[in-house]
TILODO-891295 format. One record per residue (C-alpha): residue in three letters; x, y, z. Coordinates in steps of 0.02 Angstrom, whole numbers, padded with zeros to 5 digits, always signed. Example, Ala and Ser with C-alpha at 12.3 -4.5 7.8 and 13.67 -1.06 7.14 Angstrom:
2
ALA+00615-00225+00390
SER+00684-00053+00357
END
This chain:
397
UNK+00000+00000+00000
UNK+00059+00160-00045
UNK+00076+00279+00099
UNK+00008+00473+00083
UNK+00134+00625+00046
UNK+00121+00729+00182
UNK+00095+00891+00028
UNK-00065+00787+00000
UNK-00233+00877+00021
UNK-00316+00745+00107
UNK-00456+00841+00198
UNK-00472+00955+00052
UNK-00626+00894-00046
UNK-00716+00863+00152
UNK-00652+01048+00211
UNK-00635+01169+00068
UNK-00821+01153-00028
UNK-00903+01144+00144
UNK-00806+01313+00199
UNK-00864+01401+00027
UNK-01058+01359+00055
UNK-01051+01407+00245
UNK-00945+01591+00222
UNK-01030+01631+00068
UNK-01201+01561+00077
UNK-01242+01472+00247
UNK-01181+01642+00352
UNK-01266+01786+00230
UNK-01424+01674+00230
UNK-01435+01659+00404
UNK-01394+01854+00437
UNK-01540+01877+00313
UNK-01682+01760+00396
UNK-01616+01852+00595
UNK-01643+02034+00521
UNK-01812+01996+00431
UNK-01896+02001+00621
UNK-01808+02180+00658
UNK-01935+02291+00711
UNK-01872+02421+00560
UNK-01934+02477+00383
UNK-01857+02343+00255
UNK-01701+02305+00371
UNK-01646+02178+00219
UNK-01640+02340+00088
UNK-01541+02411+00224
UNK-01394+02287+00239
UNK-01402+02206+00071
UNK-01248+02295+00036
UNK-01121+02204+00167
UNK-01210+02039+00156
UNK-01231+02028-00029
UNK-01036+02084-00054
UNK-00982+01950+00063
UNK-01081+01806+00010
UNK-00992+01865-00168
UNK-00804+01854-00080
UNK-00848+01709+00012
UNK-00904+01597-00136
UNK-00808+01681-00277
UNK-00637+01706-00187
UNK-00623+01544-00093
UNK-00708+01429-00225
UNK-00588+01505-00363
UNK-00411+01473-00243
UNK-00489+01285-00203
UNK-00525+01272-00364
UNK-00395+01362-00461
UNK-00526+01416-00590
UNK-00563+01588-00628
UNK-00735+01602-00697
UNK-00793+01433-00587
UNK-00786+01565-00433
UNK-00857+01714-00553
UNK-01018+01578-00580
UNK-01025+01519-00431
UNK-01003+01685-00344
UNK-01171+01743-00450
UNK-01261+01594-00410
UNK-01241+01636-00231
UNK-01286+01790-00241
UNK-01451+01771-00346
UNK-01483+01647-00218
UNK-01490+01755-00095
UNK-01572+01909-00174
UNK-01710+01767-00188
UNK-01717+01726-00014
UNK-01716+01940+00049
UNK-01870+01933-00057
UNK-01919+01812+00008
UNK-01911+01858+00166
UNK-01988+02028+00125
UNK-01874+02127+00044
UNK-01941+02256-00074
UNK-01916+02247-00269
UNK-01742+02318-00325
UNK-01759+02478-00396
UNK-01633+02469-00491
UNK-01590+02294-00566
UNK-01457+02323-00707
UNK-01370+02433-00586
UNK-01373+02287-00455
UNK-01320+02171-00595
UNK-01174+02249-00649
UNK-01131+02283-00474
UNK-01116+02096-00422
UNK-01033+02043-00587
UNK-00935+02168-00561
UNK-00890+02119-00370
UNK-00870+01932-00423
UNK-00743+01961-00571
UNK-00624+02040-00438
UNK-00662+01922-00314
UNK-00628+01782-00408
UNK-00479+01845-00471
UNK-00394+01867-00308
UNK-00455+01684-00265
UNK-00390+01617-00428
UNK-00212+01712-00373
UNK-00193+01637-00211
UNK-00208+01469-00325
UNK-00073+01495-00412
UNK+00044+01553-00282
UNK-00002+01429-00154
UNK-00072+01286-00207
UNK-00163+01168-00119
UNK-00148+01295+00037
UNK-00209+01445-00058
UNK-00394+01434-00008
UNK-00347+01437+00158
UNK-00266+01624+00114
UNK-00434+01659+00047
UNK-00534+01603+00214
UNK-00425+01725+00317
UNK-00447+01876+00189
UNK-00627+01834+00199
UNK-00638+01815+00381
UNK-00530+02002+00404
UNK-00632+02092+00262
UNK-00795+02027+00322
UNK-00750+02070+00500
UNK-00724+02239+00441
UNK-00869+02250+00324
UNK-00974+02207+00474
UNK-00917+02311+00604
UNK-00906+02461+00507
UNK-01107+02413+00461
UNK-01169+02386+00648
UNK-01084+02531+00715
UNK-01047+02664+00604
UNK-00885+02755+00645
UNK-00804+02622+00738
UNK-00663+02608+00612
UNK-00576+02729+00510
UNK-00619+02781+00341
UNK-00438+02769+00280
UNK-00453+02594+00313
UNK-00613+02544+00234
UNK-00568+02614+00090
UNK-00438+02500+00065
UNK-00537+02375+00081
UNK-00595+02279-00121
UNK-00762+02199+00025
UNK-00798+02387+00058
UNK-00801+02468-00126
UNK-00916+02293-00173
UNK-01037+02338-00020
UNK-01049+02531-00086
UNK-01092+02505-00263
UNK-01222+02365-00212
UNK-01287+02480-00084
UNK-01314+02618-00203
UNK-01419+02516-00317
UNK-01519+02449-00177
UNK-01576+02616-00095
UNK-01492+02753-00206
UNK-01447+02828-00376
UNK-01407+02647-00457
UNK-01216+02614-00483
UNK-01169+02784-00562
UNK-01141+02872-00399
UNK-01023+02755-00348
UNK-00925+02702-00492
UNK-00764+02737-00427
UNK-00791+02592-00318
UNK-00812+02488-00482
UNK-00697+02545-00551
UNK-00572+02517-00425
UNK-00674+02329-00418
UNK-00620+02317-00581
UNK-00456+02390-00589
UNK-00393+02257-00460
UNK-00472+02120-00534
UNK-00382+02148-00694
UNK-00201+02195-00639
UNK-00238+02029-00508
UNK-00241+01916-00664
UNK-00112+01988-00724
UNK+00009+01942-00591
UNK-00079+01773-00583
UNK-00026+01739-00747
UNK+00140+01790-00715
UNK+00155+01685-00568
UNK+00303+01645-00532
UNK+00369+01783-00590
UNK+00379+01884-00414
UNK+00410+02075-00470
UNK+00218+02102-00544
UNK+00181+02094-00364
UNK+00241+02292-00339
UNK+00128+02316-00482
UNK-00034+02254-00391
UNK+00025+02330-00245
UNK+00043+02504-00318
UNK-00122+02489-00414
UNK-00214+02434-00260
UNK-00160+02580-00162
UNK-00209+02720-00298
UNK-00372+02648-00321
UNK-00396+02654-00167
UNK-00338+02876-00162
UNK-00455+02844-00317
UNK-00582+02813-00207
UNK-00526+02895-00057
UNK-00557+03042-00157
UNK-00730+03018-00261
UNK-00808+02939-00138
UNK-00978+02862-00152
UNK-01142+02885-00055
UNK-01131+02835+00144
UNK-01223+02681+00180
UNK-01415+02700+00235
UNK-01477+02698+00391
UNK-01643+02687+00458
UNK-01701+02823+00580
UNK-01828+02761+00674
UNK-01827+02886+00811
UNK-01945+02981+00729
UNK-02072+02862+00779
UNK-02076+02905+00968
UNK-02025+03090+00941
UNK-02094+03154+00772
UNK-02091+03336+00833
UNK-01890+03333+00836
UNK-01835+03301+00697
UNK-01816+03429+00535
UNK-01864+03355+00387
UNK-01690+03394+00257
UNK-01701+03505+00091
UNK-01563+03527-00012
UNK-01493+03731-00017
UNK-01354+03671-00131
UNK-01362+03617-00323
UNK-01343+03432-00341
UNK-01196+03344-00421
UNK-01206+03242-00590
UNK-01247+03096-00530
UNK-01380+03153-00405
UNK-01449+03286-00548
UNK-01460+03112-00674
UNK-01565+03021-00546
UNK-01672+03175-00499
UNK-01706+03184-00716
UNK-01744+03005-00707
UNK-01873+02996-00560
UNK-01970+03168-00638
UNK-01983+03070-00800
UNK-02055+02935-00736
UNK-02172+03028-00625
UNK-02246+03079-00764
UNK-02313+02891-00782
UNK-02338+02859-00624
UNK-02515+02821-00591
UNK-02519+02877-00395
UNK-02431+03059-00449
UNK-02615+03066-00541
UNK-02731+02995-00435
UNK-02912+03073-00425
UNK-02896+03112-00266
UNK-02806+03277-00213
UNK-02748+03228-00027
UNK-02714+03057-00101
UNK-02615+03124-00248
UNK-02488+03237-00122
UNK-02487+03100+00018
UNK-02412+03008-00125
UNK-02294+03113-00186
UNK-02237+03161+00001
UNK-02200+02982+00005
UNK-02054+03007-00135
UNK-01956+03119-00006
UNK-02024+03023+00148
UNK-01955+02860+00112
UNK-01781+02904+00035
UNK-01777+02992+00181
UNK-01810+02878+00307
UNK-01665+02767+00226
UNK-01555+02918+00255
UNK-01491+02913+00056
UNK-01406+03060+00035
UNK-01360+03143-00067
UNK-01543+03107-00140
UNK-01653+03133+00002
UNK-01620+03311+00010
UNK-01630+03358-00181
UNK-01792+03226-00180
UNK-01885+03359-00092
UNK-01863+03497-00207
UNK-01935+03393-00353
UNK-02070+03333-00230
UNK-02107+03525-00187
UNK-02108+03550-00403
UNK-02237+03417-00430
UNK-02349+03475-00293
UNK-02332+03635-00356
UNK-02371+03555-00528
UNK-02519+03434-00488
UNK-02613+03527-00341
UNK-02709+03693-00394
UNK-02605+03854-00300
UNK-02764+03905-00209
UNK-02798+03743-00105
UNK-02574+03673-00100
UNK-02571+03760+00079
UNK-02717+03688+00144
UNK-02704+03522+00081
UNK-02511+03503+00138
UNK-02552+03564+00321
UNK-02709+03437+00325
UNK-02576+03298+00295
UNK-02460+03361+00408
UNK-02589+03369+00564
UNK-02655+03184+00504
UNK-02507+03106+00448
UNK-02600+02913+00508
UNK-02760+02948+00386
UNK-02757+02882+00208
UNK-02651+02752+00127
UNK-02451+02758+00106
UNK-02486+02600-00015
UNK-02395+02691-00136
UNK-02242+02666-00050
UNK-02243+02496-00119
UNK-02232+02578-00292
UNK-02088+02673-00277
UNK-01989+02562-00376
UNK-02065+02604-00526
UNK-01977+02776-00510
UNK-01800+02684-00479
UNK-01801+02719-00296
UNK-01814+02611-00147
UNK-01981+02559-00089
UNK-02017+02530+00100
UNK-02135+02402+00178
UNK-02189+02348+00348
UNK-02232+02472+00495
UNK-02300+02622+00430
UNK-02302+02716+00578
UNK-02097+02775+00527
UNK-02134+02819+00354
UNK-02310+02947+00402
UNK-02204+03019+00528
UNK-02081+03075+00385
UNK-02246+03137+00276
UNK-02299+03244+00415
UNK-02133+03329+00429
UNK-02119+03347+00239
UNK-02289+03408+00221
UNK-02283+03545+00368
UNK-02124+03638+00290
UNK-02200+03633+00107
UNK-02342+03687+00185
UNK-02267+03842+00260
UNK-02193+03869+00068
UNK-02342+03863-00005
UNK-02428+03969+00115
UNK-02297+04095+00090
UNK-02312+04095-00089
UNK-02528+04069-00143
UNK-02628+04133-00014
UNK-02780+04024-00009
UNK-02957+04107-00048
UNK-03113+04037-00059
UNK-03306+04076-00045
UNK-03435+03986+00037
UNK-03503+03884-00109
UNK-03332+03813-00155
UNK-03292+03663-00107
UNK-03151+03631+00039
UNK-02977+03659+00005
UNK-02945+03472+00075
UNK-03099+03391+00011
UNK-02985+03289-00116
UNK-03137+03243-00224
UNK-03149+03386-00322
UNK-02990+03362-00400
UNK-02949+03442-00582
END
């Protein structure tokens, strides 16, 4: 009987598929199914970010080093992580608002993955999945933390971080502009994928190794230095204490990307069946919603600018001599009529919301009582005796 080498993998095929499912698709679906009880507005929108970006690095980075096959970890990397944009649904999650920019996002994040998995193959052999389990563990450690308590860690770290840059530009397709506000984050995803299989290639060749180096570190200033929307966060506080809060409009003109997405969301307004409904209170309940929600998910730098283009189409679809009225009736009853339109929101490319309502109307109020001082200021409402009520939303135009 021939005895084993000791450089045989003997516990590889029992220890290295088993490690890919549980770090990239055991752990993210199990984060998923412990959030979808949290008592918050679409908690699952909120975090998709981290948890889709390391189910990506955990399948697509380890399963290309114990592999040593580039595109099997790209594939397998998007399996995962259509698996578990199934299961957030699922388990509630709202639709994406922006699916090509969530696409290309995770393609995106699994090419550069992969590559770095494929690169510890070549340099390590047998043992180089075990160099992608500890980058995993130490990026997703990171990811986390900086996730669960914002601030904890330094930005000049995260952004050196290839986990980070894939949890941004996911992010920003799940609650913001889609993936043009943070394309320096792809392409700094993609910049490192590339020069990565370029030293792989060269392997053993050890000097392309100050290449990768040097073109990590000024993608990362790259970043450092157009960097992309902060992650969301939902402010439930609002809730208990609705009267303390200030509701945020932009003073400031928006930049490209922000002025691209505001275009986009007035175009499709225009379609929009609840920006029409027959209903006047309806109709601006609906439209507060457009500010309220993108609000609530704290997505700047849209929130702000949302509400300017909210305070257009009220001023465009309510008739000047009733706005004032109509906006402070909402504001004093922000629990009467429906916020089902928040559902909808998708169809104008931004994030919808679902759950407790009771956040969401809070935000309405506070929208509606400081467009309701605008209007005021600006059409004094008149009216004789035989019209009809500025509020009474059935005599709509």
């Amino acid at each position: 009987m021939k005895p084993l080498s000791h450089s045989q993998p003997l516990a590889l095929p029992y220890l290295a598929w088993p490690t890919v499912v549980l770090a990239g698709v055991a752990a993210p679906a199990l984060a998923m199914t412990l959030l979808a009880d949290t008592p918050a507005p679409a908690p699952l929108t909120l975090v998709g970010g981290p948890i889709l970006a390391v189910g990506l690095m955990g399948v697509g980075m380890i399963a290309a080093a114990v592999a040593g096959r580039f595109w099997l970890g790209v594939l397998l990397a998007l399996l995962a992580g259509a698996g578990l944009l199934l299961l957030a649904r699922g388990l509630g999650m709202p639709p994406l608002p922006h699916p090509f920019s969530t696409g290309l996002a995770m393609i995106v994040s699994s090419i550069s993955f992969a590559a770095r998995g494929k690169l510890f193959a070549r340099s390590a052999a047998d043992k180089g999945w075990w160099i992608a389990v500890f980058v995993v563990g130490g990026e997703a450690a990171m990811l986390l933390t900086a996730s669960a308590m914002p601030g904890a860690l330094p930005d000049w770290l995260l952004v050196l971080l290839p986990a980070q840059w894939s949890s941004v530009a996911i992010q920003t397709a799940l609650t913001g502009t889609g993936t043009r506000a943070a394309g320096s984050a792809l392409v700094a995803l993609a910049g490192t994928a590339g020069v990565t299989l370029l030293v792989a290639s060269l392997w053993p060749r050890r000097w392309p190794y100050a290449l990768m180096f040097t073109a990590w570190l000024a993608l990362s200033a790259w970043v450092w230095n157009h960097p992309g929307p902060p992650m969301p966060r939902a402010d439930l506080a609002l809730a208990a204490a609705p009267a303390g809060a200030i509701a945020p409009m932009a003073t400031t003109p928006p930049d490209a990307a922000t002025a691209s997405a505001l275009a986009r969301v007035r175009r499709q307004i225009e379609t929009w069946p609840a920006a029409a409904d027959p209903d006047l209170v309806q109709r601006a309940r609906n439209l507060l919603l457009i500010a309220a929600v993108a609000d609530l998910y704290d997505t700047e730098p849209l929130q702000s600018h949302l509400a300017g283009l909210v305070a257009d189409e009220l001023n465009t679809r309510l008739p000047a001599d009733r706005r004032a009225a109509i906006l402070a009736a909402i504001a004093a009853d922000p629990a009467g009529g429906s916020v089902a339109a928040r559902e909808r929101l998708p169809d104008l490319g931004l994030p919808a919301n679902v759950g407790n309502d009771a956040p969401v109307r809070n935000r309405m109020g506070l929208y509606a009582a400081r467009l309701a001082e605008q209007a005021a200021a600006t059409a004094p409402v008149t009216h004789s005796p035989g019209n009809p009520s500025p509020v009474d939303g059935r005599a709509g135009r």
